[in-house]
C-alpha positions as CSV (number, residue, x, y, z in Angstrom):
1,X,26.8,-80.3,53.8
2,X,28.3,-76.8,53.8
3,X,30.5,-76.0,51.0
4,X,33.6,-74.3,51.5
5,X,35.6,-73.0,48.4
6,X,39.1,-72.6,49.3
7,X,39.9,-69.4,49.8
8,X,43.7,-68.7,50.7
9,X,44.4,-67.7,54.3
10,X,46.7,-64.5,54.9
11,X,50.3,-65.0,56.0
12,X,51.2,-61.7,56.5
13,X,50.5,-58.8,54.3
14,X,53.1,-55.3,53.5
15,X,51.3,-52.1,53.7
16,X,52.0,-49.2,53.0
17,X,50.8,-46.0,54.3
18,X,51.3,-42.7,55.6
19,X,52.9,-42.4,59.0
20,X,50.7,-39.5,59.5
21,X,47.8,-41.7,58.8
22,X,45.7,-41.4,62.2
23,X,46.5,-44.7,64.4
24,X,43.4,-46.2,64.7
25,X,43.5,-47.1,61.5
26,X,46.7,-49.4,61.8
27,X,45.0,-52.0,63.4
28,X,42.6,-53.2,61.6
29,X,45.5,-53.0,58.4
30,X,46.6,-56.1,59.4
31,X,43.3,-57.6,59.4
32,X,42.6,-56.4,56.1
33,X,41.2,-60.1,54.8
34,X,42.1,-62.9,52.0
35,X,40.0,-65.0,54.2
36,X,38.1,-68.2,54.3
37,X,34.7,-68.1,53.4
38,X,31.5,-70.7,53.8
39,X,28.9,-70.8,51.6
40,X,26.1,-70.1,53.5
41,X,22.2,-70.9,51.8
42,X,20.5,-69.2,54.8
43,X,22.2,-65.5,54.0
44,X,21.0,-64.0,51.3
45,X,23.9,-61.7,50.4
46,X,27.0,-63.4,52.1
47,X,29.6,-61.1,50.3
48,X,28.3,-57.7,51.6
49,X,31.0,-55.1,52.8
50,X,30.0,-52.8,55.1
51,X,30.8,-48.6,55.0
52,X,33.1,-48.4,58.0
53,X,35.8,-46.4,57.8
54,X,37.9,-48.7,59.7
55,X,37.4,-52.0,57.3
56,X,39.8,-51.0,54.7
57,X,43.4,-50.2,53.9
58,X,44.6,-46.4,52.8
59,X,47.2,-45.3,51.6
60,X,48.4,-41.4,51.8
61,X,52.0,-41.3,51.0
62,X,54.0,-43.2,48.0
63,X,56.6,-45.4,49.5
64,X,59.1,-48.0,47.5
65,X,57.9,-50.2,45.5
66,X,58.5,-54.1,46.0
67,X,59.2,-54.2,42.6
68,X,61.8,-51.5,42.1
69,X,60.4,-50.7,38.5
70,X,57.3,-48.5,39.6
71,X,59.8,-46.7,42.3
72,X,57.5,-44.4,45.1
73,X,53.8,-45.5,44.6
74,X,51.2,-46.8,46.3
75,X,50.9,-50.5,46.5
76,X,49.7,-53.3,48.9
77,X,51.7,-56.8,48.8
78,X,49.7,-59.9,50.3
79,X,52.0,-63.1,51.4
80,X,50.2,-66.2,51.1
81,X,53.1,-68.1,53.4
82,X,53.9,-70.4,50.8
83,X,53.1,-71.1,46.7
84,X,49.8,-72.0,45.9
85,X,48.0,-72.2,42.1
86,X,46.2,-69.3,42.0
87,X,42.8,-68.1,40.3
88,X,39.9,-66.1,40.4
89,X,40.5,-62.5,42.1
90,X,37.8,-60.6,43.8
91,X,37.6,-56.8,44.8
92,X,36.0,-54.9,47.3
93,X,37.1,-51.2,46.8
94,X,37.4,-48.1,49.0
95,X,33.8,-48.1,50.4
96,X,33.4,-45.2,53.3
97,X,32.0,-42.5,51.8
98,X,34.3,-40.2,52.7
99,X,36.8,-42.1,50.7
100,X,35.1,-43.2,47.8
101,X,37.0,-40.7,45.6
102,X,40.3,-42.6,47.2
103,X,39.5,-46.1,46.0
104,X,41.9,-47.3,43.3
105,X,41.5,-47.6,39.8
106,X,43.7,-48.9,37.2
107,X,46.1,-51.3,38.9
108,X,48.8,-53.6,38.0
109,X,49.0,-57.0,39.1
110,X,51.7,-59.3,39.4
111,X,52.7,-62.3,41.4
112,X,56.1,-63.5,42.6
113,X,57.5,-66.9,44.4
114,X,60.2,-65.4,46.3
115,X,59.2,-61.7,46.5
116,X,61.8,-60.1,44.3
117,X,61.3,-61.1,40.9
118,X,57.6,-60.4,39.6
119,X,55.5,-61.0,36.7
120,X,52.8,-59.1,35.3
121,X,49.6,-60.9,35.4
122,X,47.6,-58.2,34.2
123,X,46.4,-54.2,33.8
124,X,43.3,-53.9,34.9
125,X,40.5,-51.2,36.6
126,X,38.5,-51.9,39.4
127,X,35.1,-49.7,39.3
128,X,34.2,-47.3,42.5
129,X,32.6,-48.9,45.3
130,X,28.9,-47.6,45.8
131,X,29.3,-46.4,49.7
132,X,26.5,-49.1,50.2
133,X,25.7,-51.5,53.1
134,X,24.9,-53.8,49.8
135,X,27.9,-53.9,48.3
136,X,29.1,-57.2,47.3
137,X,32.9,-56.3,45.1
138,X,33.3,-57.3,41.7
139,X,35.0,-60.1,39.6
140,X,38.7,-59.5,38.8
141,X,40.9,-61.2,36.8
142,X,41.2,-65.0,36.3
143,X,45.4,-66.0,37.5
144,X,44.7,-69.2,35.7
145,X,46.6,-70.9,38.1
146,X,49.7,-69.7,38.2
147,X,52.2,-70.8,41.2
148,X,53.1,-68.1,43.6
149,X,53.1,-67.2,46.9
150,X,53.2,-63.4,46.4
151,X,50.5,-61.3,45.3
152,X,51.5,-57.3,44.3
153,X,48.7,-54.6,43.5
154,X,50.4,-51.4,42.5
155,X,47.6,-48.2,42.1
156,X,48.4,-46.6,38.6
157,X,45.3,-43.9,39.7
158,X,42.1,-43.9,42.0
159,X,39.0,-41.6,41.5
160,X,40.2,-38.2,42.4
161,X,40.7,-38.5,46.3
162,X,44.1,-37.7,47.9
163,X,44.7,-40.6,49.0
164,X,44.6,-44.6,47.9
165,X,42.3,-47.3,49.6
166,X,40.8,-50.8,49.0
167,X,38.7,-52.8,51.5
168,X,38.9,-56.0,50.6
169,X,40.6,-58.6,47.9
170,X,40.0,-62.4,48.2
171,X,41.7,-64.7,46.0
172,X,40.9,-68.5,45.2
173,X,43.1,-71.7,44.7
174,X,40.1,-73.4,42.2
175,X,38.6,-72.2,39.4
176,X,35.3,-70.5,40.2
177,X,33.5,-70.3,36.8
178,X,30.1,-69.5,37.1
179,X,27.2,-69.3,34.9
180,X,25.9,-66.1,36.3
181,X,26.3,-62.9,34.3
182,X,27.5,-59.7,37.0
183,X,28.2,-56.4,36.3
184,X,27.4,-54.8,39.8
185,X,29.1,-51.3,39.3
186,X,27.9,-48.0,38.4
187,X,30.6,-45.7,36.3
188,X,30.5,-41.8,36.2
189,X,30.4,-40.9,32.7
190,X,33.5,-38.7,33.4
191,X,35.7,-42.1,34.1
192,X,36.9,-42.9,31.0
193,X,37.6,-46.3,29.9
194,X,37.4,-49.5,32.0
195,X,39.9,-52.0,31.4
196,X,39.8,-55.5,31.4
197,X,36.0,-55.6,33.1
198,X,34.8,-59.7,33.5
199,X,31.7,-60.2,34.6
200,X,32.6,-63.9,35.8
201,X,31.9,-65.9,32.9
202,X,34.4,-68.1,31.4
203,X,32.6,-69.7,28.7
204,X,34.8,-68.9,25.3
205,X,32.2,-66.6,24.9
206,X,32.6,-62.6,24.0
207,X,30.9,-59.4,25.4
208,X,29.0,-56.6,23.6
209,X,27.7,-53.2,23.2
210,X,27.9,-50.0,23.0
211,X,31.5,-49.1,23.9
212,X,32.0,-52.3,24.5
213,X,35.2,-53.7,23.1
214,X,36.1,-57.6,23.4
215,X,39.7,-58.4,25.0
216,X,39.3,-62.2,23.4
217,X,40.1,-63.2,26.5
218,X,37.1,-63.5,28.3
219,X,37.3,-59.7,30.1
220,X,36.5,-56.4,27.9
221,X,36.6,-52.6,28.0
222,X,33.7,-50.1,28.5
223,X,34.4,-46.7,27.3
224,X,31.9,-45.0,29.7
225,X,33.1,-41.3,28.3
226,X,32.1,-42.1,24.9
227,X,28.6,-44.1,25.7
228,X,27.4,-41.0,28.4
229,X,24.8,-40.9,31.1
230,X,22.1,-43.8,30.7
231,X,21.3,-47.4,31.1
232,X,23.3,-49.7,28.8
233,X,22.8,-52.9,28.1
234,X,26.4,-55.3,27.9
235,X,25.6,-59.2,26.7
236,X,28.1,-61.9,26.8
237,X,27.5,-64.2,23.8
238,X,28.9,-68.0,24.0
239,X,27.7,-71.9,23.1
240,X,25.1,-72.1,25.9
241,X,23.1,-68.4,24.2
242,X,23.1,-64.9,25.2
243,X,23.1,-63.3,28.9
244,X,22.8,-59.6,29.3
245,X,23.7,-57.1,31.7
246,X,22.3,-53.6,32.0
247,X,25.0,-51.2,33.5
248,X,23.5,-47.3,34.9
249,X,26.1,-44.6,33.6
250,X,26.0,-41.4,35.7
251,X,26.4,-38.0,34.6
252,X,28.9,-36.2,36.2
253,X,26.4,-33.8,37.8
254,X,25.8,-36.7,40.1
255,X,26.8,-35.6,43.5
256,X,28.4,-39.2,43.5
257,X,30.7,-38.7,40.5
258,X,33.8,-36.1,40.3
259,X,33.9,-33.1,38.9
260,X,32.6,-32.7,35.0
261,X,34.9,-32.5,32.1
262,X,35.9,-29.3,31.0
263,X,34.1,-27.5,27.7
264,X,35.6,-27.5,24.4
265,X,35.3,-25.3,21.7
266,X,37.1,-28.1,19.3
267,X,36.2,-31.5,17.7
268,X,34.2,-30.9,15.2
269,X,33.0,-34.0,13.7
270,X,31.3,-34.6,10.3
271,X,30.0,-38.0,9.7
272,X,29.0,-38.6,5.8
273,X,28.4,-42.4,5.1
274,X,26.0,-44.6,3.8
275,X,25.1,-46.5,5.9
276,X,26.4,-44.5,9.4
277,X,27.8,-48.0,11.1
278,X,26.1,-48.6,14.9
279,X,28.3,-46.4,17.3
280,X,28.4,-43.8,19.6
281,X,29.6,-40.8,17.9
282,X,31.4,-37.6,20.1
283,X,31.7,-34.3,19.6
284,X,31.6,-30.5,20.2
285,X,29.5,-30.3,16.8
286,X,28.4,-33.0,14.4
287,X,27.3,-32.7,11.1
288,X,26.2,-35.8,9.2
289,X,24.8,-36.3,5.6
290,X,24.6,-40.0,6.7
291,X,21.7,-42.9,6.3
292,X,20.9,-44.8,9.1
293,X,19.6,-48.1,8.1
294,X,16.8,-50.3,9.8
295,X,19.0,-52.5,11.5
296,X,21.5,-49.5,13.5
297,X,21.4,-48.0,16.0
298,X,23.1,-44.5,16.0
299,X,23.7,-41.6,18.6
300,X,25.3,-38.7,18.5
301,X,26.9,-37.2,21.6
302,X,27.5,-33.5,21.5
303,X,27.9,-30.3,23.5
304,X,26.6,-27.3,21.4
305,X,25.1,-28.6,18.1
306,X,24.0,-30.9,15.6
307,X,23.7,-30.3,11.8
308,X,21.5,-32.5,9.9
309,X,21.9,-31.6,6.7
310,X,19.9,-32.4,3.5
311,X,21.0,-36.2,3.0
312,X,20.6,-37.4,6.4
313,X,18.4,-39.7,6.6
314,X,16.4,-42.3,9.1
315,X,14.9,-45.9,7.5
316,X,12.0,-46.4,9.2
317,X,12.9,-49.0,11.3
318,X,16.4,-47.4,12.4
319,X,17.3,-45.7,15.5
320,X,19.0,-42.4,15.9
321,X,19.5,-40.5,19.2
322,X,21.1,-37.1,19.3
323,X,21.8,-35.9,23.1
324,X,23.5,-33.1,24.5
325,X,26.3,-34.3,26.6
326,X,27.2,-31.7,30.0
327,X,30.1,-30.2,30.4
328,X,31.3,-28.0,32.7
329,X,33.1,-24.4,32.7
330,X,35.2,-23.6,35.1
331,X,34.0,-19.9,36.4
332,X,37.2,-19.6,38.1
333,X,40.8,-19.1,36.3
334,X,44.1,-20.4,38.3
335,X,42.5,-22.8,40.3
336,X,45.0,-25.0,40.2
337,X,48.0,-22.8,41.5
338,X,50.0,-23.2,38.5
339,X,50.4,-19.9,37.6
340,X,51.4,-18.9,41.3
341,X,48.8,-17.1,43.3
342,X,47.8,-14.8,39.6
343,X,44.2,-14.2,40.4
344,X,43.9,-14.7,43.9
345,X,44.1,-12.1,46.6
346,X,45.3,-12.1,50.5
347,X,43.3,-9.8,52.8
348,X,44.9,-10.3,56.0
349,X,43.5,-7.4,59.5
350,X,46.9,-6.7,60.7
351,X,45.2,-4.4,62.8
352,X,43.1,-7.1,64.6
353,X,46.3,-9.4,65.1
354,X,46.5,-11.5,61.9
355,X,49.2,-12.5,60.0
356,X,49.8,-14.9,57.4
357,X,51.3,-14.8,54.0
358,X,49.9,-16.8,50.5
359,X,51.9,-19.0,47.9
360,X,52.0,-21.5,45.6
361,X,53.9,-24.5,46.7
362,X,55.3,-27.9,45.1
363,X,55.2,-30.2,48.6
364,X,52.5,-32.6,48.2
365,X,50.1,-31.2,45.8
366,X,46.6,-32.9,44.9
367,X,47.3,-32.5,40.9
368,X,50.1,-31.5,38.8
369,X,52.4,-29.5,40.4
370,X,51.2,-26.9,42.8
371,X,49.1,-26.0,45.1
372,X,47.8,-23.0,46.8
373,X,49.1,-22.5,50.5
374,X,48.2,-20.1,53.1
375,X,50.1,-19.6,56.0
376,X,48.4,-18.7,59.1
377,X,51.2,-17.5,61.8
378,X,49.2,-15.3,64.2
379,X,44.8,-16.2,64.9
380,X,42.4,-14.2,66.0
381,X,38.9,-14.9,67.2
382,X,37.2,-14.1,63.6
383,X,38.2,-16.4,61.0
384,X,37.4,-13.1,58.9
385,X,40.1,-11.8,59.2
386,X,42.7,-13.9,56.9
387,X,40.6,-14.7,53.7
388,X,42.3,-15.4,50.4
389,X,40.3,-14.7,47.9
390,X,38.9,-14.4,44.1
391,X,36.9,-11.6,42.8
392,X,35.4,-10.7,40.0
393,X,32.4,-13.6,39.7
394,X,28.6,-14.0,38.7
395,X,25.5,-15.8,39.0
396,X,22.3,-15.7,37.8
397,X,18.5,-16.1,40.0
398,X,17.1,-19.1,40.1
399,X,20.0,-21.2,38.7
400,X,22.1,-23.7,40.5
401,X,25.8,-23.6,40.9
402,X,28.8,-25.5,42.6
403,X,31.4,-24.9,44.2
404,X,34.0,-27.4,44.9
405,X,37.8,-27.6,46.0
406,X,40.7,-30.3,47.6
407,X,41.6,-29.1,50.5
408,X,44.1,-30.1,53.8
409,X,45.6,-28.5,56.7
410,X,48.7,-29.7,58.8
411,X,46.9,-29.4,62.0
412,X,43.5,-29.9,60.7
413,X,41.4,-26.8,61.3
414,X,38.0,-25.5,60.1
415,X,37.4,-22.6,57.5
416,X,34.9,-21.3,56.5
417,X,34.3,-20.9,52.5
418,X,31.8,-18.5,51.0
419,X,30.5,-16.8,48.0
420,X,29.5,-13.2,48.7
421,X,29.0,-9.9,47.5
422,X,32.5,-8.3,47.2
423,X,31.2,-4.9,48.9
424,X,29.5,-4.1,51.7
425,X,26.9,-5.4,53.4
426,X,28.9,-8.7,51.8
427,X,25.9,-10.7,51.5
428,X,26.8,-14.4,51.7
429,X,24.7,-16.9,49.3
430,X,27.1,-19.7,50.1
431,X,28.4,-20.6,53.4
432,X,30.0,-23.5,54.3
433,X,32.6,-24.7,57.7
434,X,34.2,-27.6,56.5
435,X,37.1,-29.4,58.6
436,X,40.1,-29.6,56.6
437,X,41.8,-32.9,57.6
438,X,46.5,-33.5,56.9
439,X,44.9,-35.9,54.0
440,X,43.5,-34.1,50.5
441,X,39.7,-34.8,50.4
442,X,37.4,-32.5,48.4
443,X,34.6,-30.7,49.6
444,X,31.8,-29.7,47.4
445,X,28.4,-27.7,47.9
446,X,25.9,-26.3,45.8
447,X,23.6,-23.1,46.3
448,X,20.5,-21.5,43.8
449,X,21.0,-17.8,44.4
450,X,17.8,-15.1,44.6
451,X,19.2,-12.7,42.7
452,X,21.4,-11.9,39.6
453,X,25.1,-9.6,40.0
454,X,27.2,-9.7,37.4
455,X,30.8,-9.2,39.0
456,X,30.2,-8.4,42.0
457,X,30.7,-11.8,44.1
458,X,34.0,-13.1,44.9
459,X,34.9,-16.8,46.3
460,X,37.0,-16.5,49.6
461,X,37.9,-18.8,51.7
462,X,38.7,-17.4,56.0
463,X,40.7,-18.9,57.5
464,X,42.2,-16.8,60.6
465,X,40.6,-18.4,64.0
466,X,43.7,-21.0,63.7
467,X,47.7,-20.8,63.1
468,X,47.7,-23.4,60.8
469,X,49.0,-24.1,57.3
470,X,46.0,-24.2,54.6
471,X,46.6,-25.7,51.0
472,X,44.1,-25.5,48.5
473,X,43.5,-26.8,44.9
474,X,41.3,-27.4,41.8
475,X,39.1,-24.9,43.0
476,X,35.8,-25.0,40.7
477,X,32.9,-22.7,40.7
478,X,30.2,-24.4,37.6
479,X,26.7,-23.9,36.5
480,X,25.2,-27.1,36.9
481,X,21.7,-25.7,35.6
């Protein structure tokens, strides 16, 4: 006999999104599925979402909040028609690949049973999908069967796309403990902390491990800045023994993950005790005088130097790991837009019929508060001949660099962005024609160049073959290698 958990059938559900959002996306919104689901033995993987870019909901604009305390956000509301005890929560985030950087993040959560007066159920993050035909969601929190007939996600932040997105959310009406240990997400070691994490157990148990900190109430942080790139190893302890969970943080050179943290020249760390307690410790330079005894394990996480000075010592059974954490420098200076257009230069052939003019304006930016806008009011043939630009710019043979920016246009048109010599014959060694699209989406792309200038390359991006309005921002040019 087939089981079937009940699973809470959609009412009707409140979107919001963008009336500028393209309209084929509208219908499937209303789709978007709490939905009843079989337990089927003869599929293998029952809970897969797929990568379609029409199976999910995305959100471009902020619009009022049902619950007037978070004002203009983004936020999906899900009526379930009447009240109903509810419990576990599962997530299927942002999956195209497109719009991985657009799935949400933190969120708040809160239920209502009349849709005007909510409660806070809980803060928690949900991690990136993987842009994978495999992907099943993740747990989410346990309601614990409170009564309510609205449920209320409000995005506090997503993964650095411009806009906000979720595929799929299923909610139960029985308590669906489970015995199996999941952890099926893969951080970016650039994310910062996780919140309230469950990996579906509900056993009065606890979890641990590196940057692992216990919430007491069966969920639990991971600090995936402070652990780094690597494979880590989470166990949840309770009455029944010990089940463990190995979770693959990826460095931010990943072309999966976002851009890498900035380099500092600051947090200087010294770390003098006897013993040096089992952690992860960060920063720009450590110096230690420490003892790590047999039972630790201790690693240091830096970016330019460790000092083991006379004192530091190893037992022979202990475990000490000193790794060099990335970071990134940004080669370019402005790249934001908020210091104006400082830095960046217009070239615009009059004589050949362009005209356009560059600013830095506060409608809509991707971060902070500016952007980077060029104004395209008369076209030509060549999109050489409007290119705003940034001078001044080096690389060296054989090593590998990016260069990444957000990037929209009202009407959607292409550009195309390279790195090249600033004098003639302006040798390009990075060339790119990417479609800017009304929504923010970054565009990234990577080049090893052949030979070694110092100064002589500039970043431009031309944009002249279309009257169009061009914004631009966090504009990064790295050494990755």
């Amino acid at each position: 006999m087939t089981h079937f958990p009940q699973v809470l059938p959609l009412a009707s559900s409140t979107f919001n999104y963008s009336s500028t959002m393209k309209q084929r996306y509208t219908l499937f919104f209303i789709w978007l599925a709490i939905f009843w689901v079989a337990d089927l033995s003869a599929q293998s993987h029952p809970d897969r979402h797929t990568t379609n870019a029409f199976d999910g909901w995305l959100s471009c604009s902020p619009s009022a909040n049902p619950n007037s305390a978070h004002g203009l956000s983004h936020w999906i509301r899900y009526d379930f028609g009447q009240n109903y005890s509810l419990h576990d929560i599962t997530f299927w985030n942002m999956n195209h690949p497109d719009y991985i950087t657009s799935g949400l993040k933190n969120v708040i959560i809160e239920y209502s049973t009349n849709g005007s007066s909510w409660t806070a159920l809980d803060t928690v993050t949900i991690p990136k999908a993987n842009a994978s035909g495999m992907y099943e969601g993740v747990h989410g929190p346990d309601m614990e069967g409170v009564n309510a007939r609205y449920l209320l996600v409000t995005a506090i932040d997503n993964y650095g796309g411009g806009c906000y997105g979720m595929s799929e959310i299923r909610v139960f009406t029985e308590d669906q403990t489970t015995s199996e240990f999941e952890l099926a997400f893969s951080p970016c070691e650039s994310e910062g902390v996780y919140q309230r994490l469950t990996g579906g157990m509900e056993l009065n148990g606890t979890y641990n491990g590196l940057g692992v900190t216990d919430n007491g109430d069966e969920t639990f942080d991971f600090d995936v800045q402070k652990v780094g790139a690597g494979t880590h190893t989470i166990s949840y302890s309770y009455s029944g023994g010990t089940l463990s969970e190995e979770v693959t943080v990826l460095p931010c050179t990943d072309p999966f993950c976002s851009d890498c943290p900035e380099c500092v020249t600051s947090d200087q760390m010294v770390v003098n005790m006897n013993p040096i307690p089992t952690d992860i410790y960060n920063g720009y330079e450590i110096t230690s005088t420490g003892t790590v005894p047999s039972t630790n394990l201790v690693k240091f996480l830096y970016n330019e130097s460790v000092e083991l000075q006379p004192g530091f010592e190893v037992s022979s059974s202990g475990e000490f790991v000193a790794d060099m954490r990335y970071c990134a420098e940004n080669k370019t200076t402005n790249g934001g837009f908020e210091n104006g257009t400082t830095d960046w230069n217009l070239y615009v052939d009059t004589g050949g019929g362009a005209a356009a003019t560059a600013s830095a304006v506060t409608n809509n930016p991707y971060e902070e508060a500016h952007s980077g806008l060029v104004a395209v009011t008369s076209a030509t043939s060549d999109r050489w001949r409007v290119q705003f630009m940034q001078e001044g710019h080096s690389f060296v043979a054989g090593r590998e660099y990016e260069l990444s920016f957000y990037g929209r246009a009202d009407n959607g048109s292409t550009i195309n962005m390279r790195i090249e010599l600033n004098v003639s014959p302006w040798t390009s060694h990075l060339s790119a024609t990417p479609i800017l699209t009304e929504n923010w989406k970054k565009y990234s792309y990577r080049f090893i160049p052949d030979v070694t200038i110092n100064g002589g390359v500039r970043i431009t991006a031309q944009c002249g073959a279309s009257v169009d309005n061009y914004y631009f921002d966090k504009v990064r040019y790295v050494e990755i290698n």
